[in-house]
C-alpha positions in Angstrom: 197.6 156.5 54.7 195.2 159.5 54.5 195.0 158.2 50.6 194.2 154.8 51.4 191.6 155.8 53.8 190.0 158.2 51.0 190.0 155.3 48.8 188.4 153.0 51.0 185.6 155.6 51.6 185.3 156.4 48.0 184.9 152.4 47.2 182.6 151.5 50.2 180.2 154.8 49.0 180.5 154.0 45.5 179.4 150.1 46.4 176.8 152.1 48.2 175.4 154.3 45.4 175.4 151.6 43.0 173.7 149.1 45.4 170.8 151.3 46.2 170.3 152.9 42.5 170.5 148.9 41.3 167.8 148.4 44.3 165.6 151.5 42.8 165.6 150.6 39.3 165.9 146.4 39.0 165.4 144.8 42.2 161.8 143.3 42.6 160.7 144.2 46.5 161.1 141.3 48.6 157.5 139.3 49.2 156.4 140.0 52.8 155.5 136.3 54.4 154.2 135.6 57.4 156.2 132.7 59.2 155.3 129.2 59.3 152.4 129.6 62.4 152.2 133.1 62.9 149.6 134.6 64.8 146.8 136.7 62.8 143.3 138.3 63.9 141.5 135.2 63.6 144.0 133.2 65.6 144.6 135.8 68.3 140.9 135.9 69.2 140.1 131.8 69.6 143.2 131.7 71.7 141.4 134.6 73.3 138.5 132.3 74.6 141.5 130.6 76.0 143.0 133.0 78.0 142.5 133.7 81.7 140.9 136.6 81.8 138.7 135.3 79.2 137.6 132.5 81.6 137.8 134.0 84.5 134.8 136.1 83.3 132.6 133.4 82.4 133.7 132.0 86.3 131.9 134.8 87.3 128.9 135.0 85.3 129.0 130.6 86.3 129.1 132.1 89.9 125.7 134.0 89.6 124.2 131.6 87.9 125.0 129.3 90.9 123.6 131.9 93.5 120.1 131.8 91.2 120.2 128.2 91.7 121.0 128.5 95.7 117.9 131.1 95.8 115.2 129.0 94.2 116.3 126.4 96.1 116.1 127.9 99.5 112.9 129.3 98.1 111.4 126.0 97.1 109.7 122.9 98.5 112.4 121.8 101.7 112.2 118.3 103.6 113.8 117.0 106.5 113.8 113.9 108.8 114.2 113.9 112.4 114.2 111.6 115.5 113.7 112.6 119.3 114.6 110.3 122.3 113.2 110.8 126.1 113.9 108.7 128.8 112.4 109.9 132.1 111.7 108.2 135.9 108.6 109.7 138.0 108.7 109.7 141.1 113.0 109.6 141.4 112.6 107.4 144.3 110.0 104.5 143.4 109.1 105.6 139.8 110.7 103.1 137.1 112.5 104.4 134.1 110.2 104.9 130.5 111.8 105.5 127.4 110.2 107.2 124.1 110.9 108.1 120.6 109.6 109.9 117.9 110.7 110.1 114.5 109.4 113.3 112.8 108.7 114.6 108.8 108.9 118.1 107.9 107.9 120.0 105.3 107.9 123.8 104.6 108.1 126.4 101.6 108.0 130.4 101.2 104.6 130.7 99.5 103.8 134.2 100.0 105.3 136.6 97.0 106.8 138.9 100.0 109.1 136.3 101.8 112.5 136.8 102.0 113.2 133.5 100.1 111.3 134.5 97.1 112.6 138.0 97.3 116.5 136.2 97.2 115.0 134.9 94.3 114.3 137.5 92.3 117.0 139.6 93.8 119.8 136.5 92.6 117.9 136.8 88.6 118.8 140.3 88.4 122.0 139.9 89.6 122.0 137.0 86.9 121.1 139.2 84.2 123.4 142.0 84.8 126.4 139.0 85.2 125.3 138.1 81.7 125.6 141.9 80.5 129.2 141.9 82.3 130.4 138.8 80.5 129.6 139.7 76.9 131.5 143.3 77.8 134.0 141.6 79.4 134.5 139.2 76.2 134.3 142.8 74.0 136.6 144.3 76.1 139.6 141.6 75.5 138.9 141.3 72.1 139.1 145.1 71.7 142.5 144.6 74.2 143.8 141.8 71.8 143.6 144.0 68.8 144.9 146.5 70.3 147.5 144.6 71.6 148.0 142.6 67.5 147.9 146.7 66.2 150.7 147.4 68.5 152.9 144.6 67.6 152.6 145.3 64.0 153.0 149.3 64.9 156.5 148.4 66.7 157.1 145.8 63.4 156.3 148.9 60.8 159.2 150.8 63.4 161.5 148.8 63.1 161.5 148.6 59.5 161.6 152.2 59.0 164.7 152.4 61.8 166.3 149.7 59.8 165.7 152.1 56.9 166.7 155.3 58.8 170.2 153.5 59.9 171.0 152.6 56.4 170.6 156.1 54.8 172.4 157.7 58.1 175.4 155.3 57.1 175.4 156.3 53.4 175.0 160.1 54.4 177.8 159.7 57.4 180.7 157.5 54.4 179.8 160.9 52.0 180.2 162.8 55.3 183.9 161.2 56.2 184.4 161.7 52.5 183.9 165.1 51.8 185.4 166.0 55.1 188.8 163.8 53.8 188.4 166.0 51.0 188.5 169.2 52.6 185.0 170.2 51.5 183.0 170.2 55.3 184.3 171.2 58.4 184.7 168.2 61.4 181.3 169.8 62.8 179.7 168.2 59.5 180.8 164.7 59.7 180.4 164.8 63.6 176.6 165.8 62.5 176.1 163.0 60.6 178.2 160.5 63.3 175.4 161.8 65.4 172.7 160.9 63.2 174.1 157.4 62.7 174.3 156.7 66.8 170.9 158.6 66.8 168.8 156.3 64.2 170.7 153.4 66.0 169.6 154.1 69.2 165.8 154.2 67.9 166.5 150.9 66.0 167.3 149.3 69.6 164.2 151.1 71.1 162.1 149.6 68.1 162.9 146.4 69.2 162.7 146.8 72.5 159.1 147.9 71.7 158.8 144.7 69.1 159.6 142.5 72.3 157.6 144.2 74.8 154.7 144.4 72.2 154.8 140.4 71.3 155.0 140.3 75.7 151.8 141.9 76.0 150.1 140.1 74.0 151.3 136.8 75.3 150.3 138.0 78.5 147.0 138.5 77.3 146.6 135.2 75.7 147.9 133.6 78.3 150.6 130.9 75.8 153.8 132.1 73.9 152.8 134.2 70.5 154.6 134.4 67.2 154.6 137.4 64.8 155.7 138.2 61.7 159.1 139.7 61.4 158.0 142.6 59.1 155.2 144.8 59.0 153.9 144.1 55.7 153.7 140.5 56.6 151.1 141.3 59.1 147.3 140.4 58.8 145.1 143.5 58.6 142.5 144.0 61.7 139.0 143.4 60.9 136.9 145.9 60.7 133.3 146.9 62.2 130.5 149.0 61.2 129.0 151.8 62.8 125.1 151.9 62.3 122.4 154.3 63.4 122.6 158.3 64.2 124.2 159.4 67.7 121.1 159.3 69.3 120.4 155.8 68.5 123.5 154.4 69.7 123.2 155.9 72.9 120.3 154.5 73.3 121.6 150.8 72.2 124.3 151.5 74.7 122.1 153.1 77.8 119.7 149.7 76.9 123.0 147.5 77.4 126.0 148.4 78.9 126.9 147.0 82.3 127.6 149.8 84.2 123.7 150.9 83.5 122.7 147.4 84.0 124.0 147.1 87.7 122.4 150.2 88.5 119.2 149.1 87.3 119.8 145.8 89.4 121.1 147.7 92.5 117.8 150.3 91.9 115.3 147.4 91.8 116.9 145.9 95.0 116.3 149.3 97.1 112.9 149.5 95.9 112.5 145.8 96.9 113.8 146.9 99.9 111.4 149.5 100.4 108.8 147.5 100.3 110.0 144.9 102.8 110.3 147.7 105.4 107.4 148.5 104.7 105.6 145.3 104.8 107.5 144.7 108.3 106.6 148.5 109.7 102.6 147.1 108.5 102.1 143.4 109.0 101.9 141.9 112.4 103.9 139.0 113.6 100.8 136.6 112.8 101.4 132.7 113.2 98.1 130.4 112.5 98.7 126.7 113.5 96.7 123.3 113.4 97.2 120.2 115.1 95.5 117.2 114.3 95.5 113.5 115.8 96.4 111.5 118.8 97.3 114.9 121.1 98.0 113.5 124.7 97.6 110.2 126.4 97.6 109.9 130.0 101.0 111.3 130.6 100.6 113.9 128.4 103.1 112.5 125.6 101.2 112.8 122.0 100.7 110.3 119.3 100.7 110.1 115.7 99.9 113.9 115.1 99.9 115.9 111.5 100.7 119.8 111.9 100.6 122.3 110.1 101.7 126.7 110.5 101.3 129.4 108.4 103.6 132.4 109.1 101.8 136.0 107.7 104.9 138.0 108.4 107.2 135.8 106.9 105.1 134.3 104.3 106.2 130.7 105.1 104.3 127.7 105.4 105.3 124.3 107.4 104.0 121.1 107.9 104.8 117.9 110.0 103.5 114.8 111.0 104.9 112.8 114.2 104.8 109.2 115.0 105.8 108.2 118.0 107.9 104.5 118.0 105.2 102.6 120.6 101.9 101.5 120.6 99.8 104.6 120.6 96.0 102.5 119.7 94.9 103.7 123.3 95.3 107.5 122.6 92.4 109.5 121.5 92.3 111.7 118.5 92.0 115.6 118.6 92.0 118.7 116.6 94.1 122.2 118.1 93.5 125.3 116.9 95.9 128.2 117.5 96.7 132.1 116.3 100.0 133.4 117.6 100.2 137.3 116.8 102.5 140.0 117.9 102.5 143.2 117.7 105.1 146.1 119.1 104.2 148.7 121.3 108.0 149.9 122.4 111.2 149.9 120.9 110.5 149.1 117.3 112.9 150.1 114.8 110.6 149.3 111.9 110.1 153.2 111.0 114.3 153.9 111.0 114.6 151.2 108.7 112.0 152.2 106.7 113.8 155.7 106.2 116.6 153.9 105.9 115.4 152.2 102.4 113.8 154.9 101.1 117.1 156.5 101.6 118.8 153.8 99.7 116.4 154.3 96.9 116.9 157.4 96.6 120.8 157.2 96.5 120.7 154.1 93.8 118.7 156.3 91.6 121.2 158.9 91.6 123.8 156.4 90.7 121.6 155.0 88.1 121.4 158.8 86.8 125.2 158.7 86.8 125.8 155.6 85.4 123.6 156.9 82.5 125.2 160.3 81.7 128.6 158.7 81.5 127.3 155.9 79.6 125.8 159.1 77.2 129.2 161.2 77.3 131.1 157.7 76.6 129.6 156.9 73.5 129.6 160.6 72.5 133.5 161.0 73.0 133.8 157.4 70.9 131.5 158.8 68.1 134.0 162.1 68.1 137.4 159.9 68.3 136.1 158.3 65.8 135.1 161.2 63.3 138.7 162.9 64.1 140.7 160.0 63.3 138.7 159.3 59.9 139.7 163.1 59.2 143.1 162.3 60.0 143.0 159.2 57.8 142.5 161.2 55.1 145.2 163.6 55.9 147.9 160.9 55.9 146.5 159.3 52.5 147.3 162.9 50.9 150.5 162.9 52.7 151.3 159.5 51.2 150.2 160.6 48.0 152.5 163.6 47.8 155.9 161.2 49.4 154.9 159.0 46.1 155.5 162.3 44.0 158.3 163.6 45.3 160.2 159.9 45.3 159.0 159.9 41.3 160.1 163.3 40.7 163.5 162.7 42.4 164.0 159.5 40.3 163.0 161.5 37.0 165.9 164.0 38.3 168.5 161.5 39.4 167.9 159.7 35.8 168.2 163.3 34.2 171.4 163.6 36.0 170.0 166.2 38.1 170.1 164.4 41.9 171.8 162.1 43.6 171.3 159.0 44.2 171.4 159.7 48.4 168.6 162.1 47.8 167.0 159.6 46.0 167.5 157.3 49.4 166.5 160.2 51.4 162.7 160.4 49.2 162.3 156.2 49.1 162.3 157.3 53.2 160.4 159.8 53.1 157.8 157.3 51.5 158.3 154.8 54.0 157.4 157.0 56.7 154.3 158.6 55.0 153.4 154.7 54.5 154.0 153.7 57.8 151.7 157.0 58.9 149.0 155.9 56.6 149.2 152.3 58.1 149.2 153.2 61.3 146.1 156.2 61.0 144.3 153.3 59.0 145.0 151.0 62.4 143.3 154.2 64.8 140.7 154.5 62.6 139.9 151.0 62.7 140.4 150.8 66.5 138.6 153.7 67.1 135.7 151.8 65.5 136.0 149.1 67.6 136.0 151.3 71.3 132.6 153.2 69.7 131.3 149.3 69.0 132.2 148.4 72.5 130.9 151.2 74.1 127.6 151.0 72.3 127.4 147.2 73.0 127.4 146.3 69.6 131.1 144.7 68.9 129.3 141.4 70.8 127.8 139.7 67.8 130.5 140.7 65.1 133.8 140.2 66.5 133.5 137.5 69.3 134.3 134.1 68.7 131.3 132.4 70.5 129.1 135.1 69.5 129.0 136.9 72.3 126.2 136.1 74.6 126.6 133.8 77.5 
C-alpha cells in the first residue's frame, strides 16, 4: 500500500516536473484576449455620461439654470388683468340698487439696480456659474471614480492570476512534500508546512475572486448597467494617461482660479457684500413712494373714470403703471391730473442698524471661509503634486525589481539546464517574476491615477478625459 501510494506521488510529481519544464522551454504563452464586448477605458467612460450620478449632476446644474430664468423673470417687465364689481343701494330705505365694473391693466418692473428683484438676479448668475464649476468636477470626479474603479478590477484580475499561480506551485511543493516525507527524508512537520501553504494560497485564490466580483460590482454600480471584464489581467485595456503642465505654483493657481469649493465661496462672499449693501441702502433711503393719476377722477358720486396711473417706489426701486376703465358710460366725467409723494421715515423701533451689523457680520465670516476654502484648495494640490512624485519614485523601484525577478528566472533556467536546479525552483523564480510583474503593473496603475487626482484637483482633467468635453 505504502508502495503504491509512493508510486502514485512519484508519477503525479514527475507528470508535474515534466509538464512545467515542457511549459518553460516549448509552450508559446497563451494570447491574452479580451471577450467578445468587454468593457475598456473608452467604453467605461461613455457609459459614464450614462450613469446616475452622472445625470444627476447636470439635474442640478439644469436646476440653477432654471432659478436664473425664475430671477430675470420676476425681475423683468410683469402684466396682469383684473376686474372689480360694486353693487351698492344709498339711502337702504328708498335708494335703488347701482351696479359697477371696472376692468383694470397693470404693468410694473424693478428698474432701479438696488431692487431686490434685480439683486435675485444677479445673486441666481453666480449661483449659475459656480453650478457650472460643480458640474465639470463632478463629471472629473466620476471619471477619476471610474478609473479607479476599471484599475481595481484589473488589480483583483492581475490577483487572481498570481493566486492561481501561487496554488499551482504550493501543490507541486506539497506532492515533493508527501514524497519525501514517504521517503523518510522530512519529518510530518514538513509536509504539514507545505499542506498549510496549499490551504493558505487557496484561501487567497477564493479572496481574489471575491475581490474580482466585488470589483466588477463597483463598477456596475457606478455605471449604473451590468459590466463585463476580461478574465485575465493581461487582457485588460491600459488607463489613459494625463499630463501634468506648469510648476507647483502655477497649478495652484489654475486650481484656486477653478475649483468648486473656491468658487462657492466666492459666490457666497459676493452675496454678503450684496447684502451689505442692501442694509445699508434700507438703514439710508426713506420709504419714498411718488404717484400720478391722470383722467376722468370722480363723477358725482365719487366713482372714477377711465384713469392712467402710474408709482414709482425709491426704496424698493419698482415702478407700476395702470390704467382703469370703468364698464359704463363715463362721457359726463371730467378729466383731472393727481399728484402725490408718500414718504416714511422711522423714528422708533427700527431694526435697520442690527441688520446692518448683522451683514457686515456675514461678510466677514464668508471671507474667512473663502480664506479656508483657499488654503485647502493650496494644501490639496500640494499633497497631489507630492503623491504624485512618490509614486513615480516608486515606479521606478518596482521596474528594477522586475528587472532583477527577469535575472534570477534566467539564471535559474541556465542552472536547471546545467543540471544544477530543479525544476520546482525553477517554478518558484517564473513566480517570483509574476509577482515583480504584477507590482510593476500595479505601481504603473498609481502612478497613472495619481496623475489623474493632481488633474482633478487642479481642474485640468475636464478637457482631456471627459467625454463631452467637460464644460456644461
Amino acid at each position: 500500500m505504502l508502495h503504491s501510494v509512493r508510486f502514485t506521488h512519484v508519477l503525479l510529481l514527475t507528470a508535474l516536473l515534466v509538464g512545467g519544464a515542457t511549459a518553460q522551454t516549448t509552450a508559446p504563452p497563451p494570447s491574452a484576449s479580451a471577450p467578445a464586448g468587454a468593457d475598456s477605458p473608452s467604453t467605461v467612460l461613455t457609459a459614464l455620461r450614462s450613469a446616475p450620478d452622472w445625470r444627476s449632476a447636470d439635474l442640478t446644474y439644469r436646476a440653477a439654470q432654471l432659478t436664473l430664468d425664475s430671477a430675470r423673470t420676476r425681475a423683468g417687465l410683469s402684466v396682469s388683468a383684473g376686474a372689480t364689481g360694486s353693487l351698492t343701494k344709498i339711502p337702504w330705505d328708498t335708494g335703488t340698487w347701482n351696479g359697477a365694473a371696472t376692468v383694470t391693466l397693470s404693468a410694473g418692473w424693478s428698474v432701479l439696480p438696488w431692487s431686490a428683484a434685480q439683486e435675485g438676479v444677479r445673486s441666481a448668475q453666480r449661483a449659475l456659474d459656480s453650478a457650472a464649476v460643480t458640474l465639470r468636477t463632478a463629471r472629473a470626479t466620476l471619471t477619476v471614480q471610474a478609473l479607479q474603479a476599471y484599475a481595481a478590477a484589473r488589480s483583483a484580475a492581475a490577483q487572481q492570476d498570481l493566486t492561481a499561480a501561487q496554488v499551482a506551485l504550493a501543490t507541486r511543493q506539497l506532492v515533493v512534500a508527501q514524497d519525501r516525507r514517504a521517503q523518510g527524508v522530512i519529518a510530518a512537520e514538513g509536509e504539514l508546512a507545505a499542506q498549510a501553504a496549499l490551504e493558505q494560497a487557496q484561501v487567497a485564490q477564493t479572496r481574489a475572486a471575491h475581490a474580482a466580483a466585488q470589483a466588477a460590482r463597483s463598477l456596475a454600480r457606478l455605471l449604473g448597467r451590468p459590466v463585463t471584464l476580461p478574465t485575465t489581467s493581461a487582457a485588460y485595456a491600459a488607463l489613459p494617461t494625463v499630463s501634468i503642465t506648469g510648476t507647483l505654483d502655477e497649478r495652484i493657481a489654475r486650481a484656486l482660479r477653478s475649483r468648486p469649493e473656491v468658487a462657492r465661496a466666492r459666490a457666497a462672499l459676493e452675496d454678503a457684500r450684496a447684502g451689505v449693501q442692501a442694509a445699508q441702502l434700507d438703514a439710508s433711503l426713506p420709504d419714498v413712494t411718488a404717484s400720478a393719476v391722470y383722467g376722468q377722477l370722480s363723477d358725482a358720486q365719487g366713482n372714477p373714470g377711465k384713469t392712467v396711473s402710474g408709482s414709482v417706489n425709491l426704496k424698493a426701486g419698482t415702478v407700476g403703471v395702470q390704467a382703469s376703465v370703468p364698464v359704463r358710460d363715463t362721457s359726463a366725467v371730467p378729466s383731472g391730473l393727481s399728484l402725490s409723494l408718500n414718504a416714511t421715515i422711522p423714528l422708533l423701533g427700527s431694526a435697520a442698524g442690527t441688520v446692518l451689523q448683522q451683514a457686515q457680520l456675514g461678510l466677514a465670516q464668508a471671507q474667512l471661509a473663502l480664506d479656508s476654502a483657499s488654503q485647502a484648495v493650496d494644501l490639496d494640490v500640494r499633497t497631489r503634486s507630492e503623491a504624485l512624485e512618490d509614486e513615480q519614485a516608486a515606479l521606478t523601484a518596482a521596474q528594477t525589481a522586475r528587472a532583477q525577478a527577469q535575472a534570477a528566472l534566467d539564471s535559474t533556467r541556465a542552472r536547471v539546464d546545467a543540471g544544477l536546479a530543479t525544476t520546482l525552483e525553477l517554478g518558484q523564480a517564473d513566480l517570483a517574476l509574476q509577482q515583480a510583474a504584477q507590482a510593476l503593473a500595479a505601481q504603473q496603475d498609481a502612478v497613472t491615477l495619481a496623475a489623474l487626482q493632481l488633474a482633478l484637483a487642479t481642474t485640468d482633467l475636464d478637457s482631456t478625459l471627459l467625454p463631452t468635453g467637460g464644460t456644461p
